[in-house]
N, C-alpha and C positions, 0 to 999 in steps of 0.2 A: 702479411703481418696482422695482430689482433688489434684493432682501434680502442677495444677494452681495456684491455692490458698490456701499455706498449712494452716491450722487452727493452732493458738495457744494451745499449746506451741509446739513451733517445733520437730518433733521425734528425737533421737540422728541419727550420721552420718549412724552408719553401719546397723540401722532398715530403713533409709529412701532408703538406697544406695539397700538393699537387695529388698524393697519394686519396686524402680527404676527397677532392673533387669529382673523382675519377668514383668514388661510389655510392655521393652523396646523392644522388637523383635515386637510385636502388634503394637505399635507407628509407628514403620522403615514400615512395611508392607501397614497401612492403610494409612499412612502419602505419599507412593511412590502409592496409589491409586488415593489419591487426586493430586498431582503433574500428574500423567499420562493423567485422567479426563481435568486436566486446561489444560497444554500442548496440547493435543488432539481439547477443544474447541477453542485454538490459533489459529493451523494448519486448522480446518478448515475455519477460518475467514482470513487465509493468512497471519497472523502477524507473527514476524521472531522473535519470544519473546526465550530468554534464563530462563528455569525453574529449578530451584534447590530447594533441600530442604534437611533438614537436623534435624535428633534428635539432640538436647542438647545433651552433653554429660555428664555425670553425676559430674565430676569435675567440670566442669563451670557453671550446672545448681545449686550445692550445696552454691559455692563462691556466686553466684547472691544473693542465698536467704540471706545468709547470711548478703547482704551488704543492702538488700533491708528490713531485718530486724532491721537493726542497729540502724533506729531513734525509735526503740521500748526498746532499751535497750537490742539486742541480740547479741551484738560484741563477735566475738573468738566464735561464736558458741551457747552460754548461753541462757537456755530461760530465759530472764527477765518477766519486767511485762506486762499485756497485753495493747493491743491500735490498732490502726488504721495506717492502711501504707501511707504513703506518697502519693501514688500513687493509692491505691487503684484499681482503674479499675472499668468498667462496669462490675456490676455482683459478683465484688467480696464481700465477706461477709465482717462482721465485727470482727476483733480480728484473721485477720489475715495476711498473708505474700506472696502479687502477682509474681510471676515467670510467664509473659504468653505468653513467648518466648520460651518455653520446644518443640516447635514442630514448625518447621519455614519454609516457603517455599519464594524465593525470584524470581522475575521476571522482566529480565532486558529487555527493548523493546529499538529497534533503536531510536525511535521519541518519540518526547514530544506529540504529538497527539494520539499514541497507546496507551499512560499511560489510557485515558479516555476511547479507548475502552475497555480494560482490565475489569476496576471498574467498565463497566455495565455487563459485565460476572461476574464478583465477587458479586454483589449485585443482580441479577439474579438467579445467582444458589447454594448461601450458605446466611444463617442468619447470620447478619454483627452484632457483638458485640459492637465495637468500630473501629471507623474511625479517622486517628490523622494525619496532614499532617505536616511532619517536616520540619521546617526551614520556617515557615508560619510567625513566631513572626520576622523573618530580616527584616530591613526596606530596600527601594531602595538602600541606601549606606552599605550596608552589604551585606554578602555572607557567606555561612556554608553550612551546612550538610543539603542533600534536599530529601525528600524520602516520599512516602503516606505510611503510617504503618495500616495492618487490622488485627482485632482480629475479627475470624470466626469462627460457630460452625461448629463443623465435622457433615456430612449428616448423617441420620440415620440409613440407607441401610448399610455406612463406619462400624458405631458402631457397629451394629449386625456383619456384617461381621467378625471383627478382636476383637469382644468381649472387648472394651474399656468402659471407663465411657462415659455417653452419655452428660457429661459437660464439658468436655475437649475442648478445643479451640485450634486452630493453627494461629502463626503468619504469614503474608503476608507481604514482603517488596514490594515495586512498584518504578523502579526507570528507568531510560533510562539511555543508557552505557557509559555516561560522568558522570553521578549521580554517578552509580555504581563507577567507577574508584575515583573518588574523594573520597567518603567515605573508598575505603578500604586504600586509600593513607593516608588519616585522620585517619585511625584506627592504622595505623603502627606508621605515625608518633606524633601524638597527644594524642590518650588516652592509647597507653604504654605507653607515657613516660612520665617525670616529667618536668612540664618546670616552669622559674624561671622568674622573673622578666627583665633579659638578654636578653630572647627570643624574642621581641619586633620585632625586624628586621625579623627572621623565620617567625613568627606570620602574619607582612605584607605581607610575602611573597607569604605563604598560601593563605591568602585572596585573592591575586589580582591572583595567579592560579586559585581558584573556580571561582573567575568573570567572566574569559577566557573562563574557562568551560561553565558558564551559557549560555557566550554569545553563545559561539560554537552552543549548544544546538539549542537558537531562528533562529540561520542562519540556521542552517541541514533543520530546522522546516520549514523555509521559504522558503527553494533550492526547498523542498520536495515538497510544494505544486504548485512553479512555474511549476517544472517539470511535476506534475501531468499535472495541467489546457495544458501545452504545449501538452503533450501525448495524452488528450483528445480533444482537437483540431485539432491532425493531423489524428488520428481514427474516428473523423467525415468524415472529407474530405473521409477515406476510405470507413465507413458505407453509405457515400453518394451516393460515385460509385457502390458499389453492390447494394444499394437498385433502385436506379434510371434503372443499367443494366437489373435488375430482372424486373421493369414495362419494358423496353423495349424489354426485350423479350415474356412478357405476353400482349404486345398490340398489336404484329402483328409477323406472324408467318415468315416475311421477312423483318429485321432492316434495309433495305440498303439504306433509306431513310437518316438516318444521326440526326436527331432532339437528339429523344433520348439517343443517346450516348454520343452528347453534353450536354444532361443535365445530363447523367450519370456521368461525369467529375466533371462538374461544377453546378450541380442542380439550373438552375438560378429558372426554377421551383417551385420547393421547394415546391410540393404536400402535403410532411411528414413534419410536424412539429415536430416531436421526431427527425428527421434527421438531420434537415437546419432550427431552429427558426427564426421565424420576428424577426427586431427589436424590438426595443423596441419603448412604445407611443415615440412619437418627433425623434424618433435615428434619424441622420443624417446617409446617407452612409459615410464607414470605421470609422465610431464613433466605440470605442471598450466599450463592455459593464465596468459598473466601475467597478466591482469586477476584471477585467482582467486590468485595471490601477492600479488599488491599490498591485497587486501580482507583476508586473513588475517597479513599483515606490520602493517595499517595499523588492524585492530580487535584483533587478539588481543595483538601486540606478541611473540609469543613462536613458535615453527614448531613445537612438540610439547603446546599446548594439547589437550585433549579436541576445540574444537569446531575447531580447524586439522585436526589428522588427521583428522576424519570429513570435511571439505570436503576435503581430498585423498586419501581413500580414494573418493570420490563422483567426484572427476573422474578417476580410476582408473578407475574402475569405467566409467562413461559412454562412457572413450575404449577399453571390451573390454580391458586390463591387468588381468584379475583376477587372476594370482600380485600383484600388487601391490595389490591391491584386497584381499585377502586380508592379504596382509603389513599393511597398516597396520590395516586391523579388527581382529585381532588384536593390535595394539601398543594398541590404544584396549581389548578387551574384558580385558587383562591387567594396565590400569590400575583394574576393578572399578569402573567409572563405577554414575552411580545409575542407577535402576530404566530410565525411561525413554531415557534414553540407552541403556541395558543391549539393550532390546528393539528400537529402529534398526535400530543394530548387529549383535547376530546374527542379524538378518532377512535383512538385506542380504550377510550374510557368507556366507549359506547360499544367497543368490541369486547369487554368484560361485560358490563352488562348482558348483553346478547347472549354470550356463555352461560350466565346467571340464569337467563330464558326472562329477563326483564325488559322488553320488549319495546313498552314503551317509555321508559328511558332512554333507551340503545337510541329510538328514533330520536329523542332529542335532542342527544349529546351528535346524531350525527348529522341533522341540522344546521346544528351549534355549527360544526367543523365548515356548513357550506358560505358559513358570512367570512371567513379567514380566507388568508392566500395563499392557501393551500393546495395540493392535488386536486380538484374538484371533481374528478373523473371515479376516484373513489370513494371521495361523500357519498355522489350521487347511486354510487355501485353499493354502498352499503346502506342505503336508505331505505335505497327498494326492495333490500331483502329482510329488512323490518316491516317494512309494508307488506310485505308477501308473508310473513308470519303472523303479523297481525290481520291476516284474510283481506287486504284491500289490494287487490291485482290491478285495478286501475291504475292506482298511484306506484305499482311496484314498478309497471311496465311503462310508467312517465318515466322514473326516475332510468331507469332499465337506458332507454331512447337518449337522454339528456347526456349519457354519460360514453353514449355511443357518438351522438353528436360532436365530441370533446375529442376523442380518439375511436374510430371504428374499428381497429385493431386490437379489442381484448378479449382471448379465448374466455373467460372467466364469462363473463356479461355478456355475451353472445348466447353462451349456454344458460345464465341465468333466465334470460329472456323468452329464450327459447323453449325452456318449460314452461312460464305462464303461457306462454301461446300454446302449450300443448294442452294446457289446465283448464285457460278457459275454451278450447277446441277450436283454433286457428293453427289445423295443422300445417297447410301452407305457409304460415310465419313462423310455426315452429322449422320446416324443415330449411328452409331460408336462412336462418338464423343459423340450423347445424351445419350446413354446408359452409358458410364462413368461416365457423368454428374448424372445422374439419380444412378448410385451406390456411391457418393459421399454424393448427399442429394437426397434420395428418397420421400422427401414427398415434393420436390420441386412442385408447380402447372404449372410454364413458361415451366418448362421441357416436364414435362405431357404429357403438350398442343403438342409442336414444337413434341416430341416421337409421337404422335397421328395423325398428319399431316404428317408427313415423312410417316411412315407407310400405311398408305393412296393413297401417290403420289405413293408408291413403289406397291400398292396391294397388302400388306401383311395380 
């Protein structure tokens, strides 16, 4: 028999309940396979999703039928006569009684954006029965119960496995953890309980809680995305310095020239186009692309926020505009932002300068950066290569040591270093130095190279 869709006339209690028991260990088993499987393709995709799942338990799967039999004529149990369920479902036959909630897994995701990646995993890797999105009939001035409900076959690999019917379905709830909390709040306090015409005032009360809620949701939604666009902004600027440092040490086997390092800063260059994109046709310089107007219009609410001006000082900066990349860093470090913002900021401010080939400001803005609580591994990383363009290799090859002291693990500064010891002709420290480099990322080619030449000068 289907436990989904029992066929009329319904078994009595203690044949269905017996019939239940007999495959309720299979259901727990193949049902905590699928839960593992979803959970497992979460984790690799990084989503921070919460996955539960749960058998019916045979007392509330029994009540269901029963209530879901009732416009059949089967109240208190009875079979009456036959017909068609209210409900029905995809799939279900005729002349009988849908329960296809008996096998339920629910997944609660931080964001309203992860619900969608979810649904291409679920529609990817199981046959989607029925897709129902609740709370889809409120209009704009309403608010309820919000949740995407799927009814999915179990894989067939499951079925063999744990010897089940191969029609069996499990429910999916899909809800983000404001979703979540509402509904179990609505479950305690609205469908136990009996409300009366009295309840008007509770009832608004409700409603304008879910609206809260909703709203909450679109704001998380939209923090989430400024923050991203912010993060990938600043990780250019990073991906710009190593890739720019890495041509400068694959163009000439002694950087002491200085070009290069300024555009490893500030890539006014801008060789890579995956790196530092053009404008855009017509872009004016510090025009910021609109997708980056519309995220800082539509989270911050205001154009001279703290975290507005750093997102358009960043795509300043990106699009080589450093007088403007400058100008607004400056309007943000003049507002005496806190610590951490403090240290961004003049990092990056000293990394436009640097671009500028303004040198010794570069050096004092990155100074500035070593009094904050900051990274200090890249203060020190980018001090010394101000000091190394302003000709003082002493203090290039202090700060160089300091920043290795902090972490001895960075290809970047290992090779920095490793050319002033080639500059001022401590080739045993330069070749010291590229060997580390080279046990960091061995399939480095700049390394290779500068390893190949050292070795050479040394007659090895």
């Amino acid at each position: 028999m289907s436990f989904n869709y029992v066929a009329l006339p319904i078994p009595s209690r203690s044949e269905l309940e017996e019939r239940y028991n007999g495959y309720a260990d299979a259901w727990e088993r193949a049902l905590f396979e699928i839960h593992r499987r979803i959970r497992s393709q979460l984790m690799d995709l990084g989503l921070r999703a919460t996955v539960k799942y749960r058998v019916k338990e045979f007392q509330s799967y029994y009540k269901k039928l029963l209530r879901r039999g009732a416009p059949l004529g089967l109240e208190n149990g009875q079979n009456g006569v036959n017909g068609h369920s209210e409900e029905g479902g995809s799939g279900a036959a005729p002349e009988c009684v849908p329960v296809t909630d008996l096998l339920g897994i629910r997944i609660v995701c931080p964001f309203m954006e992860d619900l969608t990646t979810v649904e291409q995993i679920l529609a990817q890797e199981y046959r989607v029965v029925e897709r129902e999105q609740k709370g889809a009939e409120f209009s704009f001035k309403e608010f309820g119960y919000e949740s995407t409900h799927y009814l999915l076959n179990i894989p067939g690999d499951v079925v063999d496995s744990f010897h089940i019917d191969a029609d069996l379905v499990f429910e999916v709830q899909l809800r983000t953890i404001l979703q979540d909390a509402w509904a179990e709040v609505e479950h305690e306090l609205v469908y136990k309980s009996e409300f009366t015409p009295f309840d008007d005032p509770m009832r608004r009360k409700l409603a304008a809680l879910n609206a809260n809620l909703s709203l909450a949701d679109i704001i998380f939604h939209e923090i989430r995305v400024f923050q991203r666009e912010l993060q990938q902004q600043i990780r250019q600027r990073r991906s710009a310095f190593s890739t720019f440092l890495s041509d400068e040490f694959s163009s000439t086997p002694d950087p002491s020239q200085g070009s290069a390092v300024r555009e490893a800063l500030g890539d006014s260059a801008a060789p890579n186009p995956e790196v530092a994109p053009p404008a855009g046709d017509g872009a004016a310089p510090g025009d910021e692309p609109e997708g980056g107007i519309d995220i800082i219009q539509q989270t911050t609410g205001a154009a001279n926020t703290t975290d507005s001006l750093l997102l358009k000082a960043l795509y300043a900066h990106n699009r080589s505009d450093y007088p403007r990349a400058v100008e607004l860093y400056s309007k943000i470090l003049d507002s005496e932002p806190r610590s951490a913002v403090y240290f961004v900021v003049v990092l990056h401010r000293g990394m436009a300068y640097f671009a500028l080939g303004d040198y010794a400001a570069a050096l004092q803005d990155f100074e500035r950066s070593l009094g904050s609580k900051g990274d200090l591994r890249r203060s020190y990383h980018y001090r010394g290569l101000a000091h190394r363009q302003l000709g003082d290799d002493g203090a290039a090859l202090e700060d160089f040591c300091r920043s290795l002291e902090l972490d001895p693990f960075q290809y970047e500064v290992l090779m920095s270093r490793a050319q002033v010891y080639h500059r001022t002709g401590d080739l045993a420290g330069a070749l010291k130095d590229c060997d580390a480099a080279l046990s960091l990322e061995p399939d480095s080619s700049e390394a290779r190279r500068f390893h190949s030449l050292l070795t050479q000068e040394l007659g090895m």
